[in-house]
Structures are given as structure tokens and as C-alpha cells.
Backbone atoms as SQL, in Angstrom:
CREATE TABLE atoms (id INTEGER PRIMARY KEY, chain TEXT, resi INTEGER, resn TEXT, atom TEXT, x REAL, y REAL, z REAL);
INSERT INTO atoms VALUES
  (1, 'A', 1, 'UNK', 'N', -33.838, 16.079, 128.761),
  (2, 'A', 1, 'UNK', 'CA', -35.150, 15.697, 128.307),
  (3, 'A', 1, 'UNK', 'C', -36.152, 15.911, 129.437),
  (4, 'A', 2, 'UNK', 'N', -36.778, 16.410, 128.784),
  (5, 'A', 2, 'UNK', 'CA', -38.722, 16.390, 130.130),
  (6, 'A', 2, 'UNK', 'C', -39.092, 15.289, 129.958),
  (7, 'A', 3, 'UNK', 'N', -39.712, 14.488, 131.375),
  (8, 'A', 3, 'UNK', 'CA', -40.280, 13.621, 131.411),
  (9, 'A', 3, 'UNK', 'C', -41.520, 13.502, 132.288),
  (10, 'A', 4, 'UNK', 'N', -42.682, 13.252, 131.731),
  (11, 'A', 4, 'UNK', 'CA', -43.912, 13.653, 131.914),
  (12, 'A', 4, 'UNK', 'C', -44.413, 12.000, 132.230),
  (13, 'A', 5, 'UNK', 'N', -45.025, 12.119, 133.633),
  (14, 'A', 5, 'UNK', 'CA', -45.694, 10.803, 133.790),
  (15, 'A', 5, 'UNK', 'C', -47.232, 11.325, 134.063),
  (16, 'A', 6, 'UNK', 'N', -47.871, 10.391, 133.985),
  (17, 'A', 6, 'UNK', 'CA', -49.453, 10.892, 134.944),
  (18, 'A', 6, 'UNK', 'C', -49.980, 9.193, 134.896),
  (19, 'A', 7, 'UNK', 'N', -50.840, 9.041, 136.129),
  (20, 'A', 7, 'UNK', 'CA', -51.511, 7.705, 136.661),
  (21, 'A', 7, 'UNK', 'C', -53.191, 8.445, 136.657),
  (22, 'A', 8, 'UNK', 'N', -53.843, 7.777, 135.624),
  (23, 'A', 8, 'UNK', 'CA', -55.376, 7.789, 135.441),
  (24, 'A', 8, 'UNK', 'C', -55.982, 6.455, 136.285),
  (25, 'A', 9, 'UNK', 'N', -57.150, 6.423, 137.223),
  (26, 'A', 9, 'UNK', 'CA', -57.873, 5.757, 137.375),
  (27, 'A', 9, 'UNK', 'C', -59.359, 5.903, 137.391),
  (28, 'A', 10, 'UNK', 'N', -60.139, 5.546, 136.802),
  (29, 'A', 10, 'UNK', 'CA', -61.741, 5.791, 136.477),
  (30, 'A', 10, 'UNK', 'C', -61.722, 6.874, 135.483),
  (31, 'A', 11, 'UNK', 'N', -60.543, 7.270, 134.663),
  (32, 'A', 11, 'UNK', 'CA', -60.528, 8.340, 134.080),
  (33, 'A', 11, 'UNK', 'C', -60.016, 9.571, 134.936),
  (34, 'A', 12, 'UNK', 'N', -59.534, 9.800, 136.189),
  (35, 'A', 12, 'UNK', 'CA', -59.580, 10.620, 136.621),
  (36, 'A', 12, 'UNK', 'C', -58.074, 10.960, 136.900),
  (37, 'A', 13, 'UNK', 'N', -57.437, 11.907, 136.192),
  (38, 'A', 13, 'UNK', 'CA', -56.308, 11.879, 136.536),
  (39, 'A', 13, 'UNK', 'C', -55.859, 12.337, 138.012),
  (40, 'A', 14, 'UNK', 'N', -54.694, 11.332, 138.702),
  (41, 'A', 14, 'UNK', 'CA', -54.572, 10.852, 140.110),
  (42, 'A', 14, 'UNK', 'C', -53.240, 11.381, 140.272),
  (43, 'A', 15, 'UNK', 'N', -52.230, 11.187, 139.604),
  (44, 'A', 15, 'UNK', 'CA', -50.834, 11.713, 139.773),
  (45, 'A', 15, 'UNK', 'C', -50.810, 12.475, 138.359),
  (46, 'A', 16, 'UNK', 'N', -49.762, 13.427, 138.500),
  (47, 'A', 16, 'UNK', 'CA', -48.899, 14.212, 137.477),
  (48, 'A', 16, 'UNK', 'C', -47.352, 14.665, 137.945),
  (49, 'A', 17, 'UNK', 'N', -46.834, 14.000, 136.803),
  (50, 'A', 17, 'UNK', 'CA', -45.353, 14.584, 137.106),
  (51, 'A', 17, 'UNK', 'C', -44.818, 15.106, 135.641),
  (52, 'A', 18, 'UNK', 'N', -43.623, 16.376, 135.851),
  (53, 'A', 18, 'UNK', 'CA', -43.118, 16.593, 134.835),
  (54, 'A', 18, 'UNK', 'C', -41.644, 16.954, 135.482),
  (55, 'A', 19, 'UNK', 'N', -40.655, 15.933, 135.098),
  (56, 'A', 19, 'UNK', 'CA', -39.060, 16.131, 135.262),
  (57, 'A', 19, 'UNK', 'C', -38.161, 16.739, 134.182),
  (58, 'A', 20, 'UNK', 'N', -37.368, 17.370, 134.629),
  (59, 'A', 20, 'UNK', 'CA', -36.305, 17.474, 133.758),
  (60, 'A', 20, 'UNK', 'C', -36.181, 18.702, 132.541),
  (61, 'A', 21, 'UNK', 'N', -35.318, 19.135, 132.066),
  (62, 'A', 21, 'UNK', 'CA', -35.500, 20.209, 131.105),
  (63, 'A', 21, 'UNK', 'C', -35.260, 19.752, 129.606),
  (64, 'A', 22, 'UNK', 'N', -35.521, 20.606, 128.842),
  (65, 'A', 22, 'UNK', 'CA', -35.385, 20.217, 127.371),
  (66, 'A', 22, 'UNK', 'C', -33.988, 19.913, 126.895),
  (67, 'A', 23, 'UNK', 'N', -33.537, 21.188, 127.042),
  (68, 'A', 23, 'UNK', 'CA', -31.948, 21.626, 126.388),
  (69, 'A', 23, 'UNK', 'C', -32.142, 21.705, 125.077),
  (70, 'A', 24, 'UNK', 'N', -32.835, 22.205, 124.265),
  (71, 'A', 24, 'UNK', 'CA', -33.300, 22.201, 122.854),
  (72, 'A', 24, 'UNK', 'C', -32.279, 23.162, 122.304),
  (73, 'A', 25, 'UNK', 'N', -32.359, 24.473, 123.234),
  (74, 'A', 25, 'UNK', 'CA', -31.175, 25.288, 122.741),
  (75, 'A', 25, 'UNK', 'C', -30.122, 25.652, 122.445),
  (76, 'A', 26, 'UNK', 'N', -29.746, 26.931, 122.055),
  (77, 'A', 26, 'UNK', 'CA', -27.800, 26.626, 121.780),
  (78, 'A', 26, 'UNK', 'C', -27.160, 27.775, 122.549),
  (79, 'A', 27, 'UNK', 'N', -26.358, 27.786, 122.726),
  (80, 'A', 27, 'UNK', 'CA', -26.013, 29.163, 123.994),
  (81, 'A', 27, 'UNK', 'C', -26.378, 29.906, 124.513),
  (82, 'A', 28, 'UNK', 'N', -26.851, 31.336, 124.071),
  (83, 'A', 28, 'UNK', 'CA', -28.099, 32.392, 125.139),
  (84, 'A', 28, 'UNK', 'C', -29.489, 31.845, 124.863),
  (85, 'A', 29, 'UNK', 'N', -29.599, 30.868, 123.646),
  (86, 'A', 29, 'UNK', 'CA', -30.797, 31.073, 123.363),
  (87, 'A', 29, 'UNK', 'C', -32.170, 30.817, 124.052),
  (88, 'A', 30, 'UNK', 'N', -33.206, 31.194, 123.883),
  (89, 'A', 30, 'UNK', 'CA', -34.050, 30.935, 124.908),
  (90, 'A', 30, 'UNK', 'C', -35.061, 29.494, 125.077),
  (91, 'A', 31, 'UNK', 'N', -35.111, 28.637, 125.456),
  (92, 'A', 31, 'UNK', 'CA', -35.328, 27.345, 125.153),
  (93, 'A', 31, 'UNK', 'C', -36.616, 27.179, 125.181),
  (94, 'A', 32, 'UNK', 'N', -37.690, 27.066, 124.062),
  (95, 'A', 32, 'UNK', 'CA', -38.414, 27.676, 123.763),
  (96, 'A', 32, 'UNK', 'C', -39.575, 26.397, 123.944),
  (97, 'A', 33, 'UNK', 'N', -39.074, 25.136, 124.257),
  (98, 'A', 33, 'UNK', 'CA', -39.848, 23.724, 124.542),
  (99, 'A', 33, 'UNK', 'C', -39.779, 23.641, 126.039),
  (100, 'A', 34, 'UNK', 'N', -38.864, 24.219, 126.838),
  (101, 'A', 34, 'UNK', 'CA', -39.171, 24.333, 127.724),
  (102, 'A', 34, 'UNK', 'C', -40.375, 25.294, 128.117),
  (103, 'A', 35, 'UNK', 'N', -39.974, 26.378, 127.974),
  (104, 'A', 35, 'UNK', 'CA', -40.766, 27.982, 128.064),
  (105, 'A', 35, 'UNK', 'C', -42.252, 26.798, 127.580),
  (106, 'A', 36, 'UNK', 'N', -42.480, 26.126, 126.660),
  (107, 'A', 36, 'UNK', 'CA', -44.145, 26.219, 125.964),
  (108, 'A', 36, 'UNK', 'C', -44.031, 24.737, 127.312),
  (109, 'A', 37, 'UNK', 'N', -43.918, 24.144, 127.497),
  (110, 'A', 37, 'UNK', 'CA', -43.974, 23.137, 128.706),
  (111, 'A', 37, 'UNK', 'C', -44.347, 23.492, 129.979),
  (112, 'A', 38, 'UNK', 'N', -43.908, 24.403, 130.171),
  (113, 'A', 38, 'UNK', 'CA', -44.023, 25.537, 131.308),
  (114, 'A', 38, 'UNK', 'C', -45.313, 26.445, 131.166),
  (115, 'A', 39, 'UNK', 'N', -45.308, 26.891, 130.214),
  (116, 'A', 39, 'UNK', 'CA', -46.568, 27.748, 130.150),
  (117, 'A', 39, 'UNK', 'C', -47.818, 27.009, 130.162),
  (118, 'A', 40, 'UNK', 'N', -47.801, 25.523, 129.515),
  (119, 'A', 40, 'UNK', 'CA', -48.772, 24.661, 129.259),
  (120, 'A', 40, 'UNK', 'C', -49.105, 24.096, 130.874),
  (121, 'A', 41, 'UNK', 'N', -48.442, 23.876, 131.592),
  (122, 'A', 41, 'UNK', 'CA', -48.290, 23.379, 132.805),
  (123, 'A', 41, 'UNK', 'C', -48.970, 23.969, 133.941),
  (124, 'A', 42, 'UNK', 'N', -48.107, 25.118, 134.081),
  (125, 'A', 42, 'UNK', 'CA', -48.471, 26.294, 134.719),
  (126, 'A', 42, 'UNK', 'C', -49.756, 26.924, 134.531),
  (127, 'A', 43, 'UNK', 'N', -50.012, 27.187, 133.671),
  (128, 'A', 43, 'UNK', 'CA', -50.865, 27.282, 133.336),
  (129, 'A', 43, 'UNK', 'C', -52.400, 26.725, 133.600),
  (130, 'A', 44, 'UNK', 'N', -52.129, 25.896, 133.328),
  (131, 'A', 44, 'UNK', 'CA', -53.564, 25.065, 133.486),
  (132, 'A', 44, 'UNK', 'C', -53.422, 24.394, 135.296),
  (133, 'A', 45, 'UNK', 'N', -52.444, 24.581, 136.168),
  (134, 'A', 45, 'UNK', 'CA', -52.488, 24.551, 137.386),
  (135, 'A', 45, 'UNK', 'C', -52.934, 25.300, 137.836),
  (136, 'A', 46, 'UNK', 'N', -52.757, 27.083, 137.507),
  (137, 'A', 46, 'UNK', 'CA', -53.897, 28.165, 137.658),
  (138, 'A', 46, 'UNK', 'C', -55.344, 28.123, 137.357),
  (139, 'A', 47, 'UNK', 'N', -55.233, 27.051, 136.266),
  (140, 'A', 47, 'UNK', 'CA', -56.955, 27.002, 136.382),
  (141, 'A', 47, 'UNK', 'C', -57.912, 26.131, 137.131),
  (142, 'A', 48, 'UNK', 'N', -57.107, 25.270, 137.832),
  (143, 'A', 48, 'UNK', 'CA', -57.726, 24.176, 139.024),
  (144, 'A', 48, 'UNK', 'C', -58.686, 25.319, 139.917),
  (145, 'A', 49, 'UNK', 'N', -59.965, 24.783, 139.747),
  (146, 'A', 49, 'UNK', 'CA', -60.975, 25.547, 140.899),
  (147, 'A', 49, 'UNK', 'C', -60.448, 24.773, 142.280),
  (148, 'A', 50, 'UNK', 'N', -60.215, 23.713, 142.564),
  (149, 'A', 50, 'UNK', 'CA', -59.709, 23.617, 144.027),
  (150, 'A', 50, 'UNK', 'C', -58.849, 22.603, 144.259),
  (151, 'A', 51, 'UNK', 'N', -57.592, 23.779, 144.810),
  (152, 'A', 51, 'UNK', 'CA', -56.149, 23.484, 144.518),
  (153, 'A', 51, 'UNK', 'C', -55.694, 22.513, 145.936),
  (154, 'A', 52, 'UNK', 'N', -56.933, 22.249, 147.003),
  (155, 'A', 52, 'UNK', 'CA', -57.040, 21.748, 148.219),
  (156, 'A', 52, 'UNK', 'C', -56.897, 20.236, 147.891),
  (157, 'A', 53, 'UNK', 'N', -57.427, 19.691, 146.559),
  (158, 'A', 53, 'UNK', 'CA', -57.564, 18.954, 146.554),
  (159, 'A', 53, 'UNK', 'C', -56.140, 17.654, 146.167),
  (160, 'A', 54, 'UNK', 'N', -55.384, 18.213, 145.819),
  (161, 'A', 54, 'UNK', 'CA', -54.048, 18.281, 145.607),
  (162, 'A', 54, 'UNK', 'C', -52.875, 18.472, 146.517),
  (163, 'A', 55, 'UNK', 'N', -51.988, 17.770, 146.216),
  (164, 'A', 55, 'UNK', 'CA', -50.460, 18.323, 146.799),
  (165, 'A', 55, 'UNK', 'C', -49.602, 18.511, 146.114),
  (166, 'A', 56, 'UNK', 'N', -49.310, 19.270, 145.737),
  (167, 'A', 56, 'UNK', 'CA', -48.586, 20.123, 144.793),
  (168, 'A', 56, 'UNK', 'C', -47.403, 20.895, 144.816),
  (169, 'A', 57, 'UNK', 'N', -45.928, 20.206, 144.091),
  (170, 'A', 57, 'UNK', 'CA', -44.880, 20.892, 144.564),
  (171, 'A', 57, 'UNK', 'C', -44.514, 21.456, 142.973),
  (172, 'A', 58, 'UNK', 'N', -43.932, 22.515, 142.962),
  (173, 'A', 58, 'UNK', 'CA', -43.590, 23.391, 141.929),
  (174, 'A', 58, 'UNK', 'C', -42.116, 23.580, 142.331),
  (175, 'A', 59, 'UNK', 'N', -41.194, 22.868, 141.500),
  (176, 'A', 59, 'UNK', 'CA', -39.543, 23.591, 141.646),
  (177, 'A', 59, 'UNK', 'C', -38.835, 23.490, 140.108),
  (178, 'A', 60, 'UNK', 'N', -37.655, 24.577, 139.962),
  (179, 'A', 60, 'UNK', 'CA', -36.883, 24.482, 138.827),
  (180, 'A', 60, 'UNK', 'C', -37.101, 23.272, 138.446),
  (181, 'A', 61, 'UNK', 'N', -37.640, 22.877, 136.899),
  (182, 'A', 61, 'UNK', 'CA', -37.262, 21.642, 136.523),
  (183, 'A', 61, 'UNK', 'C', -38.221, 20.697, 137.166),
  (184, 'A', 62, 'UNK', 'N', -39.127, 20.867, 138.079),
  (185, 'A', 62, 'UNK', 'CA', -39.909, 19.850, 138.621),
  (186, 'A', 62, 'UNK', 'C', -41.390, 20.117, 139.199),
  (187, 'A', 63, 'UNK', 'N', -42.471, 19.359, 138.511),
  (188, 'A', 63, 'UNK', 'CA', -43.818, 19.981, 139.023),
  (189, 'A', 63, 'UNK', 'C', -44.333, 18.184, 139.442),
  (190, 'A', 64, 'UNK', 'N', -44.921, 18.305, 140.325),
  (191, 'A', 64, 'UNK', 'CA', -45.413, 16.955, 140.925),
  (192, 'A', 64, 'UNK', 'C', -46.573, 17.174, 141.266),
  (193, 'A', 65, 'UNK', 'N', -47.658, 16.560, 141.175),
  (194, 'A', 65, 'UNK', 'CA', -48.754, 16.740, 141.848),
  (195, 'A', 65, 'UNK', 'C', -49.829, 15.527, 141.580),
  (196, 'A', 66, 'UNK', 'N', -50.297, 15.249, 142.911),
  (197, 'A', 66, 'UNK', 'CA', -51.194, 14.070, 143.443),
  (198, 'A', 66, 'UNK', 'C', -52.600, 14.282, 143.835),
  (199, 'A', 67, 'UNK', 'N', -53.295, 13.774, 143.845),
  (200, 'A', 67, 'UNK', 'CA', -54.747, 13.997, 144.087),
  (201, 'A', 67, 'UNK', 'C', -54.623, 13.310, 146.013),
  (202, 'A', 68, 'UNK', 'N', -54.972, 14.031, 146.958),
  (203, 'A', 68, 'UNK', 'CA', -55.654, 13.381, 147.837),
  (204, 'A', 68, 'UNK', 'C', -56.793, 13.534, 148.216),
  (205, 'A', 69, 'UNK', 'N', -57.740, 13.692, 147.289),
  (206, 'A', 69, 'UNK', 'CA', -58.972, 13.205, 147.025),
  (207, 'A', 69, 'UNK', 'C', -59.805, 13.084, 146.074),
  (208, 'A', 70, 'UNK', 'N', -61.212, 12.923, 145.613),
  (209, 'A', 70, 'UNK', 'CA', -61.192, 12.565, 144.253),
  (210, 'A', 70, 'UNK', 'C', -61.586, 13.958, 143.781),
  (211, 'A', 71, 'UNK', 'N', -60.953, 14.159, 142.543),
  (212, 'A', 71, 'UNK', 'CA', -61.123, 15.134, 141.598),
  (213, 'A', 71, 'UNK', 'C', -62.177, 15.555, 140.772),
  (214, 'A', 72, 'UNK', 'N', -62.591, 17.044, 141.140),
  (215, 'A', 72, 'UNK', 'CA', -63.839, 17.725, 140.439),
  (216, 'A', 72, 'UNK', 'C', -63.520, 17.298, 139.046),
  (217, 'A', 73, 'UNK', 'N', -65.362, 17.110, 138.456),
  (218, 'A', 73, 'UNK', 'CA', -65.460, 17.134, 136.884),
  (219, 'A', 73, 'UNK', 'C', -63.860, 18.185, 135.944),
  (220, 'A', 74, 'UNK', 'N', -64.535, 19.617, 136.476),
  (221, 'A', 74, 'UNK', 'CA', -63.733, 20.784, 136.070),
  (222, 'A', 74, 'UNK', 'C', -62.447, 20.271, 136.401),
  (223, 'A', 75, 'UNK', 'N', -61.682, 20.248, 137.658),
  (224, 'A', 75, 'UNK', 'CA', -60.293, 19.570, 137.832),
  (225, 'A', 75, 'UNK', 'C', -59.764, 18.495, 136.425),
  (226, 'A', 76, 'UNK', 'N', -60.591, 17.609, 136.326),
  (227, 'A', 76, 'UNK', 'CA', -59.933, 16.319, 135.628),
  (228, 'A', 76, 'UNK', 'C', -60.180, 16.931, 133.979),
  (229, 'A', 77, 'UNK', 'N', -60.859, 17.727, 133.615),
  (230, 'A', 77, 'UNK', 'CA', -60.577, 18.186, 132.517),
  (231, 'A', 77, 'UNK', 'C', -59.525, 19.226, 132.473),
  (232, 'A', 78, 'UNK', 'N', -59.132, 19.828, 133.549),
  (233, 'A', 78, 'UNK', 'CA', -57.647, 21.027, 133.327),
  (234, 'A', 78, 'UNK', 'C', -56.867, 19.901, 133.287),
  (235, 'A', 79, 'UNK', 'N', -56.689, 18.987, 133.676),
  (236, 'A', 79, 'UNK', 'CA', -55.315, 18.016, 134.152),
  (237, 'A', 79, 'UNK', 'C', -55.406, 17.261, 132.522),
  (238, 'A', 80, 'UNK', 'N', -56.508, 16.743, 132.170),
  (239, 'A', 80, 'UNK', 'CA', -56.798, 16.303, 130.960),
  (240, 'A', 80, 'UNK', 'C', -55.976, 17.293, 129.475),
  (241, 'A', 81, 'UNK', 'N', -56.442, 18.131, 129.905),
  (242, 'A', 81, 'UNK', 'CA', -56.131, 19.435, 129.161),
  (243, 'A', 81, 'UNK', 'C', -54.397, 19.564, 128.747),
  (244, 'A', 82, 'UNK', 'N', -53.891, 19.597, 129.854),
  (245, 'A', 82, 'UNK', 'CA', -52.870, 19.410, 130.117),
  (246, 'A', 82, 'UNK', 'C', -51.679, 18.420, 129.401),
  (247, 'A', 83, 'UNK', 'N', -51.927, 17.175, 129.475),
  (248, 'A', 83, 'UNK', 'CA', -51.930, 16.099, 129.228),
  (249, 'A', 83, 'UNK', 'C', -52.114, 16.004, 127.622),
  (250, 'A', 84, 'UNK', 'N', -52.758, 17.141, 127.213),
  (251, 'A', 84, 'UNK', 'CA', -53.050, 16.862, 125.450),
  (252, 'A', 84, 'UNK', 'C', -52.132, 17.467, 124.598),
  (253, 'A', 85, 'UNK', 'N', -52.036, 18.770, 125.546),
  (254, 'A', 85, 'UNK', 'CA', -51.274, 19.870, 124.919),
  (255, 'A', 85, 'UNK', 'C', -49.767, 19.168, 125.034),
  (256, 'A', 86, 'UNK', 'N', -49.398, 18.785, 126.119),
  (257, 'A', 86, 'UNK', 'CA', -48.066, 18.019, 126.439),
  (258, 'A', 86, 'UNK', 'C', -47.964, 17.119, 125.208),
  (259, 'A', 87, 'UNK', 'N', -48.603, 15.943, 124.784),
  (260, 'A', 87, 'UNK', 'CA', -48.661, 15.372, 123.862),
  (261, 'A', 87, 'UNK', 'C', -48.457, 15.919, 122.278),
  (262, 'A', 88, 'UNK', 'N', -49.026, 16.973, 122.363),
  (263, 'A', 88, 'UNK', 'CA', -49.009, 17.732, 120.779),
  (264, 'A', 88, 'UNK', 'C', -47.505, 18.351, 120.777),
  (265, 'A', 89, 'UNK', 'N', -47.046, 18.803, 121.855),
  (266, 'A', 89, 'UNK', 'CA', -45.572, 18.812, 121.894),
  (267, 'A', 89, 'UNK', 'C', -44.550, 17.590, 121.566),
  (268, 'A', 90, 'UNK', 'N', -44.920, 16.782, 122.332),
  (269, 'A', 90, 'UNK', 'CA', -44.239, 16.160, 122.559),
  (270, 'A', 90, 'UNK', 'C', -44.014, 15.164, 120.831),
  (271, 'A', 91, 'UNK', 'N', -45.292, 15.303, 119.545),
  (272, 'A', 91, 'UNK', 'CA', -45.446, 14.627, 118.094),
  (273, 'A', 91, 'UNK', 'C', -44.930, 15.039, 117.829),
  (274, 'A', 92, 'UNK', 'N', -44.077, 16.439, 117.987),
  (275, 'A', 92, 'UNK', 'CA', -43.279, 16.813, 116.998),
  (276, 'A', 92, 'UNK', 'C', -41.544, 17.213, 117.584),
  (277, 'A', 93, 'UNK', 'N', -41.380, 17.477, 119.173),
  (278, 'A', 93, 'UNK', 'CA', -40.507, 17.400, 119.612),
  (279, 'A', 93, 'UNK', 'C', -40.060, 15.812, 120.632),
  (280, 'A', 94, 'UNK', 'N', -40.634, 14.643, 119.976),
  (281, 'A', 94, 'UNK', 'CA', -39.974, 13.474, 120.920),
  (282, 'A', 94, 'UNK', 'C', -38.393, 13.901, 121.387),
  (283, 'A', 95, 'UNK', 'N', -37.514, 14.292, 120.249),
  (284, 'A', 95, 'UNK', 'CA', -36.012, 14.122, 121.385),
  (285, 'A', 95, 'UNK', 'C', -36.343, 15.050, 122.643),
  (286, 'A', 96, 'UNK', 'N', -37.174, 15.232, 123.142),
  (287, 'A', 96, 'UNK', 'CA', -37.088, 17.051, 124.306),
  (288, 'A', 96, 'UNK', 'C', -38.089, 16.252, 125.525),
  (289, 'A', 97, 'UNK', 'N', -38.903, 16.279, 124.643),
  (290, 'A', 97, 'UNK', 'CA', -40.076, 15.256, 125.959),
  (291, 'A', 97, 'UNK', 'C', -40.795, 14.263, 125.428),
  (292, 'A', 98, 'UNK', 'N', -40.929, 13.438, 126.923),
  (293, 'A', 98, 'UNK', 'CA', -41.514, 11.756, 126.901),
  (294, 'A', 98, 'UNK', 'C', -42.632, 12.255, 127.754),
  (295, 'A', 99, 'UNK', 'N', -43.930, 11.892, 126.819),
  (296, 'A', 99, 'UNK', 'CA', -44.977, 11.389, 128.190),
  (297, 'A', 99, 'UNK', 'C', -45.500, 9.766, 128.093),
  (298, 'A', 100, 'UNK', 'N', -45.307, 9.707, 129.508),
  (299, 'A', 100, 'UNK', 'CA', -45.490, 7.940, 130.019),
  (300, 'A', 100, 'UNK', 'C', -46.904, 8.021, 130.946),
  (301, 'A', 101, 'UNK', 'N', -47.874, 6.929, 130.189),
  (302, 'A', 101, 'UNK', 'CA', -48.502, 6.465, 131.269),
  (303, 'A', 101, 'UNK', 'C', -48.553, 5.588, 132.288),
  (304, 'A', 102, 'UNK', 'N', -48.970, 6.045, 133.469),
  (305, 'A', 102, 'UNK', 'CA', -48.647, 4.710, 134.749),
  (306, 'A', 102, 'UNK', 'C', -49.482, 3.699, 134.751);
């Protein structure tokens, strides 16, 4: 299972985490809640105008990232962004991924 946390304060999202893999699939197949988790993720980490503002680790299975300082308008709506799309996944695939707020 993916497990998706994030910590909002003033609205501004402050932490993001996403653990763990789906396993949705069945032998070669290509795991396709992961893959859209990933793309959703990834994704919208490419669109951060400033990635300084952040610490940010990207590994198999694990994306973490913290604000150490406060976050542009533009920033908190990619992270926002983020956060929605995860959710619209997550209404129709709960057994695959959890998102928790802190």
C-alpha cells in the first residue's frame, strides 16, 4: 500500500510524504496505481518554481519533502494540486493508497 501523509499549517503545505508501493498487479503486469502516483507526484515536483525552498528526497518507493521556508503562493498550489489528484485516486483505489493528514 502507498501511504501519503502531508502537514498543512496556515494552509500552506509544510511536509509531504509518499511511502510504499501499490502491488495492484498480477505478475509482469504493469502496476498502473503506482505508475499514475508517480506521474502525479513527480510531476507536479517539476513544477515547483523554487525547489530551494525545500528538501527533497526522491527514492524507489519513497518521496519526502519539507518546506524550510515558507512557501510561494505558486509552490502551495503545485503541492495542493498534488494532494487532490492523490485523493481522486485514492476514492476509488482505497485498498492501494491512504492519504493521512498531520
Amino acid at each position: 500500500m502507498i501511504k501519503v501523509t502531508y502537514l498543512e499549517k496556515n494552509n500552506d503545505v509544510l511536509e509531504f510524504s509518499s511511502i510504499g508501493h501499490a502491488n495492484s498487479s498480477k505478475g509482469d503486469e504493469l502496476d498502473l496505481i503506482c505508475g499514475s502516483v508517480s506521474c502525479v507526484i513527480i510531476g507536479g515536483l517539476n513544477a515547483l518554481e523554487n525547489e530551494s525552498c525545500y528538501d527533497i528526497d526522491v527514492k524507489e518507493g519513497s518521496v519526502i519533502l519539507k518546506a524550510n521556508s515558507k512557501p510561494s503562493n505558486h509552490d502551495n498550489i503545485v503541492l495542493q494540486t498534488i494532494i487532490t489528484q492523490l485523493k481522486t485516486i485514492e476514492n476509488k483505489y482505497s485498498k492501494y493508497i491512504s492519504i493521512r493528514k498531520l
